[in-house]
C-alpha positions as semicolon CSV with decimal commas, in nm:
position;residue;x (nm);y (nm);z (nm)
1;X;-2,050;0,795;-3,698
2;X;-2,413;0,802;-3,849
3;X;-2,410;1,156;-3,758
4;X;-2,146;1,229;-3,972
5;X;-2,268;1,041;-4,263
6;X;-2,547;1,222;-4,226
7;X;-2,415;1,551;-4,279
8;X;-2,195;1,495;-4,558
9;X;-2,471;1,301;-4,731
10;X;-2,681;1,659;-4,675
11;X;-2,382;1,869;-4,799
12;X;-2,343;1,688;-5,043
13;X;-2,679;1,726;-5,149
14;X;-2,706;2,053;-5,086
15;X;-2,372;2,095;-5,306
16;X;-2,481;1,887;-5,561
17;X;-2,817;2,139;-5,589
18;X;-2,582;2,471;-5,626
19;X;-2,388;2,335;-5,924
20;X;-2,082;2,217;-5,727
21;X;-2,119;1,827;-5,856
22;X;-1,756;1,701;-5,821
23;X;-1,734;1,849;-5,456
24;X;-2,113;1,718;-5,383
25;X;-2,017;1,386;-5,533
26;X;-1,726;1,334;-5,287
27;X;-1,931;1,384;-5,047
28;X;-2,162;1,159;-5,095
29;X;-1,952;0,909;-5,137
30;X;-1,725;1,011;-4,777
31;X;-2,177;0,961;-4,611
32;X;-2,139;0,617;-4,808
33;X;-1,805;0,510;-4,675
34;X;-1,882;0,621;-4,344
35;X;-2,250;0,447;-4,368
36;X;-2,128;0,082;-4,444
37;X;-1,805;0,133;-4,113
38;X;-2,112;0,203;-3,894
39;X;-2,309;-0,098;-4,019
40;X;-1,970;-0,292;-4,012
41;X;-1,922;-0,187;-3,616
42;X;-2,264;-0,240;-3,538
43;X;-2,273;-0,605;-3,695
44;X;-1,955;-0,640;-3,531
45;X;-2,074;-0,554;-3,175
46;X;-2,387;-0,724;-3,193
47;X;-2,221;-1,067;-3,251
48;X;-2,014;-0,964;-2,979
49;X;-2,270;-0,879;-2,765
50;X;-2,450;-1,216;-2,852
51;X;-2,149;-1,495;-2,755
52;X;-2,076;-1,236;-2,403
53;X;-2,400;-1,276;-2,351
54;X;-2,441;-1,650;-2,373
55;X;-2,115;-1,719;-2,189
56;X;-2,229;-1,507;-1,904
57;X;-2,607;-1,692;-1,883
58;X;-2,385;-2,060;-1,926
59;X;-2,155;-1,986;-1,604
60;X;-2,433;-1,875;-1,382
């Protein structure tokens, strides 16, 4: 999913450069949407990761 923010933050960019600023705009703002998911799923799956983690060390 960073990938993809990625390359419409680039487009974007690059879109913004040529003249194209409403397309460019969107964009950027798809990259941001798609940046804060992946921080969302990342926080999500690391707190996840955490509690499995301490309920599998507790039972053995």
């Amino acid at each position: 999913m960073l990938k993809l923010a990625v390359i419409f933050l680039i487009a974007g960019l690059v879109l913004g450069a040529l003249g194209f600023g409403g397309i460019g705009g969107a964009f950027v703002g798809i990259a941001k949407i798609l940046f804060f998911i992946a921080l969302a799923l990342f926080l999500i799956f690391l707190v996840l990761g955490v509690v499995a983690g301490k309920k599998v060390k507790d039972s053995v």
